[in-house]
C-alpha positions as CSV (number, residue, x, y, z in Angstrom):
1,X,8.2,-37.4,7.2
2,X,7.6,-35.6,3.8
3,X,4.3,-33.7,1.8
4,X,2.7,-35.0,-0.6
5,X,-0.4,-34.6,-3.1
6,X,-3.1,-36.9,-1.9
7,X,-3.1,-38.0,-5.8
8,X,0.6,-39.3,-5.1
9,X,0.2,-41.2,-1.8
10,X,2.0,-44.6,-2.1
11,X,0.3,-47.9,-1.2
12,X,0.4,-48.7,2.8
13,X,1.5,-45.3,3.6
14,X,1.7,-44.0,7.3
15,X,0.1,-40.4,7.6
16,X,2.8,-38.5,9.9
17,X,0.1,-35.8,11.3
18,X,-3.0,-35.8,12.3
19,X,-5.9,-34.2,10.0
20,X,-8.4,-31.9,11.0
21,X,-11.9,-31.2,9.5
22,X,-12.6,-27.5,9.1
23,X,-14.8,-27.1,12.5
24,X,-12.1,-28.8,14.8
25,X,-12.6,-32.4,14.8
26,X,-10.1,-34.9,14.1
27,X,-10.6,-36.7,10.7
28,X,-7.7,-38.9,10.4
29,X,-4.8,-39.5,13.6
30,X,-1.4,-40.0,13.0
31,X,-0.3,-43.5,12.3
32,X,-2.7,-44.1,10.1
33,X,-2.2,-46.7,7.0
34,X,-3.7,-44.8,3.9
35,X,-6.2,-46.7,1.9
36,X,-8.1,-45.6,-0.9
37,X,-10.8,-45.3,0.7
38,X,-9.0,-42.9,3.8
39,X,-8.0,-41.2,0.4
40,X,-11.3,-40.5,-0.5
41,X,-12.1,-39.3,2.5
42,X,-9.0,-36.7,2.8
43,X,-10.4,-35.1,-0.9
44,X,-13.6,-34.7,0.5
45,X,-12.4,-32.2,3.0
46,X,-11.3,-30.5,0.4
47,X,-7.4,-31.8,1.7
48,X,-5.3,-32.1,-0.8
49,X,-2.0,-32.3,0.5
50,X,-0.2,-34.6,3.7
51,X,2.5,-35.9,5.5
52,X,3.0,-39.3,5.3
53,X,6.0,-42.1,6.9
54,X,7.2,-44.1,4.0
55,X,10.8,-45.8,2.8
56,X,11.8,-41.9,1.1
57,X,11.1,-40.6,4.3
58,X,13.4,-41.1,7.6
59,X,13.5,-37.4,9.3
60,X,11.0,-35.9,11.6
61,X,10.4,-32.2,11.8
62,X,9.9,-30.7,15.0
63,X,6.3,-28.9,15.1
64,X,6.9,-25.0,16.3
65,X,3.7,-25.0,17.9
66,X,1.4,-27.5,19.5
67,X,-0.7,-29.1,16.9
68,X,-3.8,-28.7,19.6
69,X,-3.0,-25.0,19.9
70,X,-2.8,-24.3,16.5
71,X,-6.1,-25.8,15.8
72,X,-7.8,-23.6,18.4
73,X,-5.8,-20.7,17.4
74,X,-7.6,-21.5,14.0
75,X,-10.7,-22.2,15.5
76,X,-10.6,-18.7,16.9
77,X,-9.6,-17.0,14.2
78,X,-12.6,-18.4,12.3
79,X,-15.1,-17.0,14.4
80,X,-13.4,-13.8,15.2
81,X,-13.3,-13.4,11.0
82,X,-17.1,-14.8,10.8
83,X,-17.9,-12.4,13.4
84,X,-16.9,-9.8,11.5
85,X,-18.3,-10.7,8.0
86,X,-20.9,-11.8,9.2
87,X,-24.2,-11.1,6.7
88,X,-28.1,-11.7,7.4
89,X,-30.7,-14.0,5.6
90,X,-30.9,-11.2,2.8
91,X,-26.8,-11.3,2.6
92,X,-26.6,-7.8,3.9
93,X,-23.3,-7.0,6.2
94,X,-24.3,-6.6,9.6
95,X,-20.8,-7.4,11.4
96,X,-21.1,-8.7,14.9
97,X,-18.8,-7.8,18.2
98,X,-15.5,-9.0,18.3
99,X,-14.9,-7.4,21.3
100,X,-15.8,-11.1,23.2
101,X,-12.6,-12.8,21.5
102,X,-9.7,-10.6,22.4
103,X,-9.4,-12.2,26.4
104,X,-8.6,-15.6,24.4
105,X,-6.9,-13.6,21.2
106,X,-4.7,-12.0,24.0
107,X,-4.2,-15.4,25.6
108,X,-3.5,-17.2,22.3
109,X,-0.7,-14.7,21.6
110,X,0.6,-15.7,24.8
111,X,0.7,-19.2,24.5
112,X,2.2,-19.2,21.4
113,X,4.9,-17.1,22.1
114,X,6.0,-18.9,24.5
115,X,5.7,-22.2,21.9
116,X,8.0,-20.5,19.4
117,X,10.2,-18.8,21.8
118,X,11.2,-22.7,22.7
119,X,11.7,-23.4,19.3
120,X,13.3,-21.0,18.0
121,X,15.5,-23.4,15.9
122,X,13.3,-25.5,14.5
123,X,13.0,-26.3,11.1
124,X,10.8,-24.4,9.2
125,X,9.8,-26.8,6.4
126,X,6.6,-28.3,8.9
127,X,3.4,-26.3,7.8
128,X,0.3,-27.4,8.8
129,X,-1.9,-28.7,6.2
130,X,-4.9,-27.0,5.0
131,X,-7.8,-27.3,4.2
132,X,-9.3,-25.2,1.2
133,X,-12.4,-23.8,3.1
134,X,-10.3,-22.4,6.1
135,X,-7.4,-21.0,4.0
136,X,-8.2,-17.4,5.8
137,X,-7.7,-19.0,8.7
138,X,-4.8,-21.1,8.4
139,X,-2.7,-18.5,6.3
140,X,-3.7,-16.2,9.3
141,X,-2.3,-18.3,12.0
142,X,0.9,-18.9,9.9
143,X,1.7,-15.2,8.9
144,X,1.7,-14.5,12.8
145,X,3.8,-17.4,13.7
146,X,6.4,-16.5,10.8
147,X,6.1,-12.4,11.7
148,X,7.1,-13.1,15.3
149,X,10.0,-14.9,14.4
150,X,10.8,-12.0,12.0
151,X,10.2,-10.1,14.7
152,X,12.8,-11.9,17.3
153,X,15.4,-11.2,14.3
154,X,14.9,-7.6,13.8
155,X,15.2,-7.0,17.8
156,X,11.6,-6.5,18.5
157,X,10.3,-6.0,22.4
158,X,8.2,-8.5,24.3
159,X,5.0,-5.9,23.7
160,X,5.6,-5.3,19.9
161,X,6.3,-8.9,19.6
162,X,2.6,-9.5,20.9
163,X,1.2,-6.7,18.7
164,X,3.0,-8.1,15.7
165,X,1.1,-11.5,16.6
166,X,-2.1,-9.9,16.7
167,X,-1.7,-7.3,13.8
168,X,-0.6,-9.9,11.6
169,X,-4.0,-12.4,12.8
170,X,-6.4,-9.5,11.6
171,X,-4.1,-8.6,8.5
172,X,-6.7,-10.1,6.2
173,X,-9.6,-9.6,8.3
174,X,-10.9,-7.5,4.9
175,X,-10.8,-10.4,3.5
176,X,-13.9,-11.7,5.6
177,X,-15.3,-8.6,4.6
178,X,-15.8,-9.4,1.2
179,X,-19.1,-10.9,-0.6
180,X,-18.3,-14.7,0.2
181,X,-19.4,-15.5,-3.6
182,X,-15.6,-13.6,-4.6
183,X,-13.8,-14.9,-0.8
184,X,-14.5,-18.3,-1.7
185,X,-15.0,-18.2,-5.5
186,X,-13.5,-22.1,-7.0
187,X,-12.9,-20.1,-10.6
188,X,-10.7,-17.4,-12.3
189,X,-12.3,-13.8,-11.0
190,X,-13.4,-11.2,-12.9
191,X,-11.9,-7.6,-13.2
192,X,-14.3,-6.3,-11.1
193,X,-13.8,-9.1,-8.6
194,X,-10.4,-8.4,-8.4
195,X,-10.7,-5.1,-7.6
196,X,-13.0,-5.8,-4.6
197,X,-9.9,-8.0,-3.4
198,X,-7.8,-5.2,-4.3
199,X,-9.8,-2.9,-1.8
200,X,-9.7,-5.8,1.1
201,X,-6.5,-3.6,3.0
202,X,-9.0,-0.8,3.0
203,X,-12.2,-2.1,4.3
204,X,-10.5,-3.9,7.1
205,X,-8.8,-0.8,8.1
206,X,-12.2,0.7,7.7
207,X,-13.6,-2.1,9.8
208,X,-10.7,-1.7,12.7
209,X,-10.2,2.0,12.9
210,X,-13.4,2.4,15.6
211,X,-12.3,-0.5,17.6
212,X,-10.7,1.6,20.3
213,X,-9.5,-1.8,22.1
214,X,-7.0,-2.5,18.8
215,X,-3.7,-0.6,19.1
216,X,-2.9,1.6,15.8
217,X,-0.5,-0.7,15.3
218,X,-2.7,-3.5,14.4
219,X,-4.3,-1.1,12.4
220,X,-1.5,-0.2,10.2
221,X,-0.9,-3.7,9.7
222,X,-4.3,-4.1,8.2
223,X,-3.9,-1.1,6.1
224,X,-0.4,-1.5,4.8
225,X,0.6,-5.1,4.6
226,X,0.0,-5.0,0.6
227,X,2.4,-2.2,0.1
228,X,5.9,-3.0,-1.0
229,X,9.3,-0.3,-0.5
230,X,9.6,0.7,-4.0
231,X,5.8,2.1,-4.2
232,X,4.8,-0.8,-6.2
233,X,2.4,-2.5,-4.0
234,X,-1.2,-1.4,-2.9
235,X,-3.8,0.5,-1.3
236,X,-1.6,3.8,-1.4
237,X,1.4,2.8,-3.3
238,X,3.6,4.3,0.2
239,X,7.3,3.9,0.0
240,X,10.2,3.5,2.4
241,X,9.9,4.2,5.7
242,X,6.5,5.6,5.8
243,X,5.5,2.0,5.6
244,X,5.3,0.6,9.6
245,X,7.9,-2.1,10.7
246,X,5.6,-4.4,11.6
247,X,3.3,-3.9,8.4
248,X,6.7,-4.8,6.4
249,X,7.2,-7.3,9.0
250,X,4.0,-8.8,8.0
């Protein structure tokens, strides 16, 4: 099994995983022989990479998590961040409860635990593919999965292991915060854009802080997961120690 740009798919190729459009539903199973006109298909989910069987490729990497677990890990993370962002007809900000998500956040984190902690040598060359529209989403899920396994290595307990999963699921949730026209923008941004994007650490701490059902851990993850040890990195240039473990984790 190896990646490849959809541009560079070889005639009567095997795609190795299955592909997901962005709400869920299966677009393409594994096994399938790639035509042009599958092809076609794949770029008009805005998919642009995929695994695929062919004569260069005789290995198969083991999948860390269940691919139907991921996708409703994704799923959930979608309308937990939609929730959040979410703006009226007149594209005003009126975030909606997220409060309703955290008995299947919490459950999540538990199921996928448990997934990694049986998999703990896997390979970790398997990614999942994605999708352009639900890169929040995706690079959400896999920041948790790869902060756990930090986590695991740096001697981390059962219940910091399970806050590092969900700190690092609403890292970006500032992200969601932003005006959609700069989140989703196809083009270079401006200088003022980018220093909306610059700000996103800040407005989802802002967003978190009066959650009183989010530890201060997750908190500090959303605040501080920009900020590098030499003072370099952003919202409040911190150095050292002063940044939290499981923000550097993340």
């Amino acid at each position: 099994m190896r990646i490849v740009p959809t541009e560079l798919i070889p005639n009567d190729a095997i795609l190795a995983d299955t592909l997901y459009t962005l709400d869920g539903r299966v677009l393409l199973k594994e096994g399938a022989k790639l035509t042009g006109k599958l092809t076609e298909k794949i770029n008009a989910n805005s998919i642009f990479t995929v695994y695929i069987h062919d004569e260069h490729s005789d290995n198969e990497i083991d999948k860390m998590v269940d691919p139907h677990l991921r996708h409703q890990g994704m799923m959930l993370i979608r309308d937990i961040f939609n929730a959040a962002g979410f703006r009226n007809t007149q594209g005003e900000w009126e975030p909606k409860s997220i409060f309703d998500y955290m008995d299947k956040l919490n459950k999540l984190s538990e199921e996928v635990i448990y997934d990694l902690s049986s998999a703990k040598e896997s390979q970790l060359e398997y990614i999942d593919i994605k999708n352009i529209d639900n890169y929040l989403y995706s690079s959400a899920f896999n920041t948790a999965i790869l902060s756990v396994l930090i986590g695991w290595e740096a001697g981390l307990g059962s219940e910091m292991i399970k806050q590092l999963f969900i700190g690092a699921v609403f890292h970006d949730i500032g992200m969601a915060l932003l005006d959609p026209a700069i989140t989703y923008k196809k083009g270079a941004l401006t200088t003022e854009e980018k220093m909306e994007v610059l700000m996103h650490p800040k407005k989802g701490h802002a967003y978190l802080k009066d959650h009183a059902f989010l530890s201060a851990y997750i908190k500090a993850i959303a605040y501080q997961h920009h900020e590098h040890l030499d003072g370099t990195g952003y919202p409040s240039r911190l150095t050292g120690e002063t940044i939290h473990q499981l923000a550097q984790i993340v």
